[in-house]
Every structure is written in structure tokens, then in C-alpha cells.
N, C-alpha and C positions, 0 to 999 in steps of 0.2 A: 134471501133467495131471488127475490124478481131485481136486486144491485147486480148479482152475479149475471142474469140472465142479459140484464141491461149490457153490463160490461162485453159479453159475448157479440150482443146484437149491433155495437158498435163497433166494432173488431171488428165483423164480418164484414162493417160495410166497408170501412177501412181495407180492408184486403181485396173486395171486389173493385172498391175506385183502384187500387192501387196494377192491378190488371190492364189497363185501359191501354197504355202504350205497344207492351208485348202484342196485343190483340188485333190493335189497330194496325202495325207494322205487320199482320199476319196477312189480308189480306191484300190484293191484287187490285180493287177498284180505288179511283181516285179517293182526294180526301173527302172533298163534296159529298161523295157517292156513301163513303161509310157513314159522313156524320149525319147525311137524310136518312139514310135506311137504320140506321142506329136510334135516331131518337124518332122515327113513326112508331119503329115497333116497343120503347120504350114510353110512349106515348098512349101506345093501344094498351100496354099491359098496365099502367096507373092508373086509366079510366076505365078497366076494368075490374081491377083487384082490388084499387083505395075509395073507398067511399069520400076523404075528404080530396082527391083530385076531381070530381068533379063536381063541390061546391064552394062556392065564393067567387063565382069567377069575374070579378069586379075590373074597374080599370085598372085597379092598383096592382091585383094579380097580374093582366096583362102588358102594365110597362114593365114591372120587374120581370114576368119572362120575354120581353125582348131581350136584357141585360144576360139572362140562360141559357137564351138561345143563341147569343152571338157568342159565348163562351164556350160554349158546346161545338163550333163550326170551329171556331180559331183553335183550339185545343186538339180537334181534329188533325186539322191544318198542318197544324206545329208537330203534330208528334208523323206526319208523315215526311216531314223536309228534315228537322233535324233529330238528335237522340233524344228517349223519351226521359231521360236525367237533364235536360236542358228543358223539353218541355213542361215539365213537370217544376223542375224549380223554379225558373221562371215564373209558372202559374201561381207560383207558394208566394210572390211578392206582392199577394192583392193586399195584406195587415199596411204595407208603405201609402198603398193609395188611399185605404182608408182613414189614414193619418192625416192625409194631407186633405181630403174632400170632405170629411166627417164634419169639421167646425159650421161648412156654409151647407150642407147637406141635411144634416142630422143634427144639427146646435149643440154635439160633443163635444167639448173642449180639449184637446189633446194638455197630457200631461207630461213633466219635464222624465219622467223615467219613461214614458211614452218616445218621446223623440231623442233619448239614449239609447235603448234600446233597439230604434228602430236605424240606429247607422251600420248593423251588422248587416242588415237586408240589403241595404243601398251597397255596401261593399262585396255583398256575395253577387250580388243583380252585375256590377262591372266584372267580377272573375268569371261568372257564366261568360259575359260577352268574349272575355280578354282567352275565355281557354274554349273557346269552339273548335268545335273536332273538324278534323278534315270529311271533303264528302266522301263518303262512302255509301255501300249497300243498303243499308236501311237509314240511313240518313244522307242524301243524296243531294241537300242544298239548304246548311245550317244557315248560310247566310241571311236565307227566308226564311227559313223556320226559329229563329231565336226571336226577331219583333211581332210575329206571329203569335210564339210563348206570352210576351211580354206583354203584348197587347189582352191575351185573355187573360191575363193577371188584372187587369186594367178593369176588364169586363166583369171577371169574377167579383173585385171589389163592388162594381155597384150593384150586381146582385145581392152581399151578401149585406148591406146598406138597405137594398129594400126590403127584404124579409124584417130589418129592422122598424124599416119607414110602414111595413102591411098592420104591424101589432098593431096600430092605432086604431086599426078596422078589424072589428070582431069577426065581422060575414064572413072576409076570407080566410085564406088556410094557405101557409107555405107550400103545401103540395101541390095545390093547383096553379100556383106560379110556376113548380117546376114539370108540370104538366103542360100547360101553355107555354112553355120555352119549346122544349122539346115537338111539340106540333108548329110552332114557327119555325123552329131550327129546319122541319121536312121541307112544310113550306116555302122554305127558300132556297133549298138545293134541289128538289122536286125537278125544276126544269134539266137541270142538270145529269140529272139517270140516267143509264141507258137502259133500253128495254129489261126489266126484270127476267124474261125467261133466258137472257144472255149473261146472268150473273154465273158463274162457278159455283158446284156445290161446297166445296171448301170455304168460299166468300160468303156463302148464305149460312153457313156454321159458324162463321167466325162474328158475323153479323146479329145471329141469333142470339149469340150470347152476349155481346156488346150490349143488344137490346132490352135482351130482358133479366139478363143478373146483374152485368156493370152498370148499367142506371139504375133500372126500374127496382131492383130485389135491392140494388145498396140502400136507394133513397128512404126504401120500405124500412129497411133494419136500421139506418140510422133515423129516421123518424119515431121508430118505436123504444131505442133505447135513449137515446138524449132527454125525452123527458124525467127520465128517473136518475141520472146521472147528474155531480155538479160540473157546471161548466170549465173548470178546470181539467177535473179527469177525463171527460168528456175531447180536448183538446190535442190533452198528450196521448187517447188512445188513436185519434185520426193522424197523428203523426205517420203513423205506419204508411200512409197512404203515401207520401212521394222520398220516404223512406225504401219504399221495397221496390214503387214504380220503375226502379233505372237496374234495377238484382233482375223484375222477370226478365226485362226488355233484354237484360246480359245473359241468362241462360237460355232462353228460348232462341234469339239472334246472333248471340256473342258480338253485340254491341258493347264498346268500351268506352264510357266517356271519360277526357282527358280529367288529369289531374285536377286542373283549375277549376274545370266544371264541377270538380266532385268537393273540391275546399269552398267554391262557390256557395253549392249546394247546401253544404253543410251550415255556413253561416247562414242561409236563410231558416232553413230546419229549426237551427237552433237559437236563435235571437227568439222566433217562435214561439217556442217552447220555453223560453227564460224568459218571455213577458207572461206567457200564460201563468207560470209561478210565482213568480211574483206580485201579479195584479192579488193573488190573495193573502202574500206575506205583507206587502209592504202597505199602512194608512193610505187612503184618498188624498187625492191633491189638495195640499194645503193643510194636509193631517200630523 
């Protein structure tokens, strides 16, 4: 009963990350503008609702959310320049960074099905670049927005490296790393706002919900199911997320990303998802 529920509350989150583009492209304010007002209010509602966002709040929690909080900005960024199927695959290349930083980061040794696996990513990462869409209306300057992607793929990586690096410390709690991201992420576009009573009420609904279901309610439901879940299944149900992210951004906008983008895409997707399967088919290195 509580696998099925798990299963669900993962899905969910899965489907809320996977919103983010469509949502982001809805509004009218700069990118700045959404991703400060996006993670304060996703900030206020995890230190209100999670009891472990606000304890542990150690150095450790705080370098890892710098690494949250710049990933949180550039993903912004990215999905307001170019399509949110470039922003979003791109972002899915952080498993290459990890590959390559893990050894001197994390004293993980990368393995030889590790770095087979991982040349579909490196080959989807050149057709995202090689099939960028022309500008258009809701993507209005891929040029900036694909190193943009690519960069919070970069950042994601070492986020997802320190949640590894926190285990070693009991005090904290991965939530309040993504709690402390998110209040730097304000932070630092803070200056950048324009006066709040000048925001559109469509922009403050579109904001709202950025704030407190696309972060704050994902991070909740995927915090609460991954513990009962194996980290495999666990893997293929977050798939969904840059799976659907480029379907809302196409119904809602009738954004089309190019062919290339979309075979790009797919080889990151799925190199993904063939290492997640295999890391449990196949013996350990040297097995």
C-alpha cells in the first residue's frame, strides 16, 4: 500500500517539475523577475510546511544551495531565451558532469559501462546545439538560452554531488539545502524586481503556482516517496519530468522544437534511463 502511494507521490512530483517551462514562458516579467519571485515564495512555503527545511542548516546545506540556487536562476533564464525541450534536455546532461567530477569530488570511481553509456548524452548534448530552433515567440534568443541550459546542467550536477557530499553529516537534511537555495536564488535577483504592486495579476498566478506546487509541493512529494521507493524505479518514474516538459510548453504555446532537438533529446532521456537499468542488471566494476 504505502509502494503504491510512494509511486504516486513521485509521479506527482515528476509531473509538477515537468510544468516549469509551459509556466515560466506564461508569464510577462523578466527571467530574473520569475526566478526571485518563484523561489521566495517557494522558500516561505518549505519553511513553513517542512519541519526538516528548517533544521540542519549547516555550511554544508549552505554551499550545496548556492549550487540550487544558481540552477534555479539559469533554468529560469534558459527556458525564457530558448524552447523549454532544449531547456530542459540540456538540464538532463548534469549524469555527464557527474561522470567527469565524481572521481576528484566524491572519490567515485567511474565505470567502463559508465563511460559507454554515457557517449549517448555527449551525442544528444551536440544535436540539441546542432538543431536549435530559430527565434521565435516564446523563444526569442536560443542562442542564449541553449549555454544558459547547459550551464544549469553544469550547476544541477553539483547539486546533486552535494546532497551526496551532506550524507556524511547527520545534522542536516537535503531540504534545507533546497530551502537555502531557493532564499539565495531571491537574494540575488531581489535587486532586480520591479515594484511588486506593478506585477500583472496573471504574472502573480502564474508565479503562485511556480512557487508553491512546481517547487515547493514537488520537492515535498518527491521527498516523501523516494524514501520507500528503489532507486531505480525511483529514476524511471522522474523520467516524466523532461519527458512531458517540451508536450506542456507545445500545447499551452504551440512551441515546436526542431527535429534535432527532439533526437537530441531523446538520446539524453534515454542513455539515462539504460544506465539507471542496468546499474542493477549488470555486476560492479570488476564483477
Amino acid at each position: 500500500m504505502r509502494h503504491g502511494r510512494a509511486r504516486l507521490e513521485v509521479v506527482g512530483a515528476a509531473l509538477l517539475f515537468s510544468t516549469g517551462g509551459a509556466a515560466i514562458k506564461a508569464t510577462s516579467l523578466s527571467g530574473f523577475e520569475v526566478a526571485g519571485l518563484r523561489s521566495g515564495l517557494a522558500a516561505l512555503t518549505l519553511v513553513a510546511l517542512v519541519p526538516a527545511a528548517r533544521r540542519g542548516l549547516t555550511w554544508r546545506a549552505a554551499a550545496v544551495g548556492v549550487a540550487f540556487a544558481a540552477s534555479l536562476i539559469l533554468f529560469v533564464q534558459a527556458n525564457k531565451l530558448t524552447t523549454s525541450a532544449s531547456a530542459t534536455f540540456l538540464q538532463s546532461t548534469a549524469p555527464l558532469y557527474v561522470l567527469v567530477l565524481g572521481p576528484w569530488l566524491l572519490r567515485e570511481r567511474a565505470t567502463r559501462k559508465d563511460l559507454v553509456l554515457m557517449l549517448p548524452v555527449a551525442a544528444g548534448l551536440f544535436l540539441v546545439f546542432a538543431g536549435a530552433s530559430a527565434p521565435g515567440r516564446t523563444a526569442p534568443a536560443p542562442a542564449s538560452g541553449n549555454p544558459l541550459a547547459l550551464l544549469s546542467g553544469v550547476t544541477w550536477a553539483f547539486g546533486v554531488m552535494g546532497l551526496r557530499w551532506m550524507s556524511a553529516d547527520r545534522r542536516t537534511s537535503p531540504m534545507a539545502a533546497v530551502a537555502i537555495g531557493n532564499l539565495i536564488a531571491f537574494a540575488v535577483c531581489l535587486p532586480l524586481l520591479r515594484p511588486l504592486t506593478s506585477v500583472p495579476l496573471r504574472d502573480w498566478l502564474a508565479i503562485g503556482y511556480l512557487g508553491v506546487f512546481q517547487v515547493a509541493l514537488a520537492y515535498v512529494l518527491l521527498t516523501l516517496g523516494v524514501s520507500h521507493l528503489p532507486a531505480l524505479e525511483t529514476s524511471w518514474l522522474l523520467l516524466a519530468e523532461p519527458t512531458l516538459n517540451p508536450v506542456w510548453a507545445w500545447i499551452v504555446h504551440g512551441e515546436r522544437p526542431t527535429a534535432l532537438a527532439i533526437l537530441g533529446g531523446s538520446l539524453i532521456v534515454g542513455s539515462t534511463a539504460a544506465k539507471a537499468w542496468l546499474d542493477t542488471r549488470l555486476p560492479p566494476a570488476g564483477g
